[in-house]
C-alpha positions in Angstrom: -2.0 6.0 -6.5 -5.4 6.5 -7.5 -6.9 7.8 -4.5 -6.8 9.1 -1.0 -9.7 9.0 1.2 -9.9 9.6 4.9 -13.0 8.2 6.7 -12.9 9.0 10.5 -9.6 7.6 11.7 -8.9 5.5 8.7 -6.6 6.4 5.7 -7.8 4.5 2.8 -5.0 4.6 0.0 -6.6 3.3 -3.2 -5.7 1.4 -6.6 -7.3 0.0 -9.3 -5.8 -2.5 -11.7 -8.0 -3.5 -15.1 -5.5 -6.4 -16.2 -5.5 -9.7 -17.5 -2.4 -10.2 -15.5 -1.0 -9.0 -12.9 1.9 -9.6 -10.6 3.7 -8.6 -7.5 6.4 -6.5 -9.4 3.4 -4.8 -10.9 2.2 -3.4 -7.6 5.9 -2.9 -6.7 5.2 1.1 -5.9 3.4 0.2 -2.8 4.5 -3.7 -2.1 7.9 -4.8 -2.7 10.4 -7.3 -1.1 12.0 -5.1 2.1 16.1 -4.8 1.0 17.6 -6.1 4.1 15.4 -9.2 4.8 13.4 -10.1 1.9 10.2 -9.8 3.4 7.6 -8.4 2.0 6.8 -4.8 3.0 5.0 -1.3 2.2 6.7 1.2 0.7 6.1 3.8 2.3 8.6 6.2 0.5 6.1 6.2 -2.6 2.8 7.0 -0.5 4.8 9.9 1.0 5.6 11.8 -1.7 2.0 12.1 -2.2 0.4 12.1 1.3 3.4 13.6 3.3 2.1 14.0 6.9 -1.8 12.2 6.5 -0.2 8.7 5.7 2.7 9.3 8.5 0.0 10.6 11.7 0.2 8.0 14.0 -3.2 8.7 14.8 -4.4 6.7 11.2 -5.3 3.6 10.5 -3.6 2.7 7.7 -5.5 0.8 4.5 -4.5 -0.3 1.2 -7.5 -1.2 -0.9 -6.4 -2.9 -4.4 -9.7 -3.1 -6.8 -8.5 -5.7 -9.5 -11.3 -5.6 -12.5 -11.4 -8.2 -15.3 -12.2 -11.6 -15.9 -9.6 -13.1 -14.3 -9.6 -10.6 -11.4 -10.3 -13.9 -8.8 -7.3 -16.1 -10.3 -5.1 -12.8 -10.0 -5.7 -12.1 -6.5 -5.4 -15.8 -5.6 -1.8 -15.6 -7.2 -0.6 -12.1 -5.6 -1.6 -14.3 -2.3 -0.9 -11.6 -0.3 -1.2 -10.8 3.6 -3.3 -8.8 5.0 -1.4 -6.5 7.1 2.3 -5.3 6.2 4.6 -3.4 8.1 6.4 -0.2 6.7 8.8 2.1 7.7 9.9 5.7 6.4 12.8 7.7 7.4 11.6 11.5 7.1 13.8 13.9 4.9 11.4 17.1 6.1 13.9 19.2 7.2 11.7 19.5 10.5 11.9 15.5 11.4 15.0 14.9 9.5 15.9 11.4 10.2 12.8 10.8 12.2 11.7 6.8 12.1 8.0 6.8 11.3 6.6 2.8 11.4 4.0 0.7 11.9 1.5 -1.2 9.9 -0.9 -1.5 7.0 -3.5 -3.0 6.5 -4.0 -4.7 2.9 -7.0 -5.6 1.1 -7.9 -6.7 -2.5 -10.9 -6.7 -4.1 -11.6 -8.7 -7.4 -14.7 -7.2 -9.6 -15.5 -9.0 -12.6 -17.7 -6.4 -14.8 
């Protein structure tokens, strides 16, 4: 992850890619096929090692902003083709909410800049 940010109630989560090409499995730390159904999902587990409690309040909005930046930064985003809300779900392993389902859903957006 390249950044946090909160702004009010919303929990931006930010990445920039400066690529030629790019495909799901590169973004695979935050997007990847869920295990049991093959749907795409967030993953959650990665975010949490690095945002622990922000990213699992219930009281966030949830964001993914993905900034793609080159000159085929349009085509790649057309490819990924992806939605723009996915769910998530973490099981906690703080020994305070062991075992606790956090859930819910994020909100996905990409950006292509061509500078």
């Amino acid at each position: 992850m390249d950044f946090a940010v909160k702004n009010g109630n919303v929990l931006n989560i930010v990445e920039a890619k400066a690529r030629k090409a790019l495909s799901r499995s590169d973004i695979e730390n935050y997007i990847k096929p869920d295990k049991r159904t093959g749907e795409l999902a967030f993953n959650a587990d990665y975010v949490v090692k690095d945002l622990g409690d922000d990213f699992l309040n219930p009281n966030y909005q949830k964001r993914f902003v993905l900034y793609l930046n080159g000159p085929e930064s349009t085509d790649i985003m057309k490819k990924l083709d992806l939605p723009a809300n996915l769910p998530y779900k973490y099981t906690s392993k703080d020994p305070k909410t062991k075992g606790q389902i956090f859930e819910g859903t994020i909100e996905i957006i990409v950006k292509a800049v061509n500078k």
